[in-house]
C-alpha positions as MATLAB code, in Angstrom:
seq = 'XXXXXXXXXXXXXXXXXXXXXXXXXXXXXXXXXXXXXXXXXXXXXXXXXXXXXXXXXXXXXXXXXXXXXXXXXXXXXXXXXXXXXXXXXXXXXXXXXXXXXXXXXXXXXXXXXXXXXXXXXXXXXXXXXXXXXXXXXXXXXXXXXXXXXXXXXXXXXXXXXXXXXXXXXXXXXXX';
ca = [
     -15.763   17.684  -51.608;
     -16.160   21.522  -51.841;
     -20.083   20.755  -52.436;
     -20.106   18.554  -49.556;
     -17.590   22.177  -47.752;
     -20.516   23.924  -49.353;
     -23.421   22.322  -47.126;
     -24.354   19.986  -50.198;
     -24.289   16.774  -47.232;
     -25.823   14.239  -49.609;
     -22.420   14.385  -51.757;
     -20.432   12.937  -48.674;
     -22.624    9.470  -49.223;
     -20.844    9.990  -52.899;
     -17.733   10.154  -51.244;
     -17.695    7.308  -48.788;
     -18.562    5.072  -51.563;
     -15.526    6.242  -53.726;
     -13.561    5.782  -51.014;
     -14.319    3.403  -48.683;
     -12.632    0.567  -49.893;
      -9.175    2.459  -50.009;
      -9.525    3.528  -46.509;
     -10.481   -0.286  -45.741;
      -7.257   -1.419  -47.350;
      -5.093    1.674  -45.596;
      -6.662    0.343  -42.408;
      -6.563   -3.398  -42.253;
      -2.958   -3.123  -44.717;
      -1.418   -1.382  -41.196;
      -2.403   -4.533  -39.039;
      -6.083   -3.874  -37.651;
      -8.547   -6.208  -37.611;
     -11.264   -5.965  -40.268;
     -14.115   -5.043  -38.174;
     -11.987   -2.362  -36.288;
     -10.557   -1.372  -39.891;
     -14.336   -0.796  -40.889;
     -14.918    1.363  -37.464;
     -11.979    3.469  -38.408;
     -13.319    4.249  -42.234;
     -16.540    5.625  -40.381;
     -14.683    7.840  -38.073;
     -12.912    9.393  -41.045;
     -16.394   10.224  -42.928;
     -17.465   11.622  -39.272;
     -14.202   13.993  -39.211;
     -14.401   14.658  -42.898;
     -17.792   16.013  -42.428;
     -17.014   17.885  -38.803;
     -13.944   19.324  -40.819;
     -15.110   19.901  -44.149;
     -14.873   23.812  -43.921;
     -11.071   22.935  -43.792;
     -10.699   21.741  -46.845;
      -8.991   24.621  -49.078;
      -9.237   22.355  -52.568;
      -5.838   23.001  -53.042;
      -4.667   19.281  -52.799;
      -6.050   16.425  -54.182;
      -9.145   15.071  -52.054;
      -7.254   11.818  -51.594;
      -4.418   13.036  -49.744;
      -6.769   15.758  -47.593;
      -8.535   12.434  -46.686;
      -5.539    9.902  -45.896;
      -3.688   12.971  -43.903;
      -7.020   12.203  -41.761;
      -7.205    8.544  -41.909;
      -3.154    8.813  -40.469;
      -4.529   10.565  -37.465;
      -7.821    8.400  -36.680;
      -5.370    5.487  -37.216;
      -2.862    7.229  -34.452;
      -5.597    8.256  -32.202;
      -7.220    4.698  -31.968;
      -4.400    3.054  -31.203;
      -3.102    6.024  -28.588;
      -6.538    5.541  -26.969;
      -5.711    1.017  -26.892;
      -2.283    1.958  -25.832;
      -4.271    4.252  -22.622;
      -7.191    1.388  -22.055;
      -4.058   -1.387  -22.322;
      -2.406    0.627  -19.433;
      -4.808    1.370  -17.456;
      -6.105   -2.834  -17.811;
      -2.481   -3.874  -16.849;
      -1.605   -5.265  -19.920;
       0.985   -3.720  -22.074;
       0.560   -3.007  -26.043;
       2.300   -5.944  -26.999;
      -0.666   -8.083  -25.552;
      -3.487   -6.345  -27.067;
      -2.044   -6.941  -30.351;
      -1.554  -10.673  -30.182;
      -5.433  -10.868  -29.708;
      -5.976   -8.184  -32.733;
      -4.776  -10.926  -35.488;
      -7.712  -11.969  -38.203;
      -7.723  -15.648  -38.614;
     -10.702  -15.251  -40.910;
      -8.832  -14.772  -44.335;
      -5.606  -17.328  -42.969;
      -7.472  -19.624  -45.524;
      -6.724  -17.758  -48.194;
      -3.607  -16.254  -47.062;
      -1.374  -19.518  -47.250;
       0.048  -18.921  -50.427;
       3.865  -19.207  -49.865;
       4.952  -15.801  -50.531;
       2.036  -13.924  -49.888;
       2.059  -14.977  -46.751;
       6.084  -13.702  -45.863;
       5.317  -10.920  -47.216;
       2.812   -9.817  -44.839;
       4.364  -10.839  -42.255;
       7.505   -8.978  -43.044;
       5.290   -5.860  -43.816;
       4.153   -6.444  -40.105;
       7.271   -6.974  -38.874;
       8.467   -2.703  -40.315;
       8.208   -0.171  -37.736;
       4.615    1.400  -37.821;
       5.988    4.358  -40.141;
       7.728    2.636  -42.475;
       4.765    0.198  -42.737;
       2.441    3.622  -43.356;
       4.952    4.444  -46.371;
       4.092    1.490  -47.918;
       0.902    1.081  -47.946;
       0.436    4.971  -48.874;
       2.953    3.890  -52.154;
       2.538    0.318  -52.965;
      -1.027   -0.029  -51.609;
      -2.957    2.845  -52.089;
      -0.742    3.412  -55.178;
      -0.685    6.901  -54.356;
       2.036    9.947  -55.648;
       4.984   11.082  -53.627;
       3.917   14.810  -53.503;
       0.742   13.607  -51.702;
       2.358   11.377  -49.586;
       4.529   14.249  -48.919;
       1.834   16.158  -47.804;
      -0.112   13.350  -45.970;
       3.339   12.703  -43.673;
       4.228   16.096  -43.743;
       6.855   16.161  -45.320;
       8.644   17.003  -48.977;
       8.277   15.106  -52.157;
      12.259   13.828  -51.999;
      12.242   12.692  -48.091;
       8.549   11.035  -49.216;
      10.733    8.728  -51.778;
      13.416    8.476  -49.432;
      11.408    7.044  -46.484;
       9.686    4.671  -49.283;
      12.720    3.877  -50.683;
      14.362    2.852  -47.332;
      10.675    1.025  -46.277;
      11.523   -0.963  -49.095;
      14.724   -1.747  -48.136;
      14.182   -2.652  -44.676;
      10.773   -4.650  -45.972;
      13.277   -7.430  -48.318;
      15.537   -7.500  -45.547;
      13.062   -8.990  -43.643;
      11.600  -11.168  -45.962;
      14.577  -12.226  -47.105;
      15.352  -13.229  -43.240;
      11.950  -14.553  -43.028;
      12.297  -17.030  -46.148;
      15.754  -18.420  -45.140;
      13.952  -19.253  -41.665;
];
């Protein structure tokens, strides 16, 4: 990244590759669709490049980069949320249309399939801690940083995500 800060542009093709699958997963892993998931990956390389003089190198890359991909992912759906009011239709509508039925095939595995739907069932933060931990398997000083927040409320939050998560599915499986 500091070659791509640098003016080195061809390095930021390096870096989407690296990372395009993780911001995929992040994505689709907080309930968008796949092809919106894939329009939100390429508006993080397009703010990655517009902000790449911001980029101190103190932090890890990953964490610089997810800190971004948290605020795409907020300003899409702040901008649905907008369109949604100003279409009549509230935000609980547009989501029951935003569901992938192209991977249900492979989803019906017993468990698999309570799980995510008691990972969509979290509140949208708690469902952000998890996929930052469990997901994108990432350390809680830079989740800490991504969130904005320190390294022991980082654990807390997951720790309580997790909490609330088997509480669901435990629900979910008795049902």
């Amino acid at each position: 990244m500091m070659k791509v800060k640098s003016g080195d542009l061809d390095k930021l093709g390096l870096l989407y590759e690296r990372h395009k699958k993780k911001l995929f997963g992040f994505f689709y892993n907080l309930g968008n669709n796949p092809s919106v998931s894939e329009d939100l990956v390429q508006n993080v390389f397009v703010r990655v490049l517009k902000y790449r003089k911001s980029y101190s190198g103190d932090g890890s890359f990953a964490a610089w980069m997810f800190r971004m991909a948290r605020n795409v992912n907020y300003d899409y759906h702040k901008a649905m949320a907008k369109q949604s009011i100003s279409l009549g239709m509230s935000p609980d509508d547009m989501k029951v249309g935003a569901e992938d039925h192209l991977n249900d095939g492979y989803e019906n595995e017993g468990n698999k399939v309570l799980l995510q739907k008691a990972l969509s069932l979290l509140p949208d933060e708690k469902r952000e801690m998890l996929v930052l931990s469990k997901y994108r398997e990432l350390k809680f000083s830079e989740i800490a940083k991504i969130v904005g927040c320190t390294e022991g409320a980082a654990k807390v939050r997951v720790h309580r995500a997790l909490k609330d998560l088997r509480a669901i599915f435990l629900q979910l499986e008795v049902a």
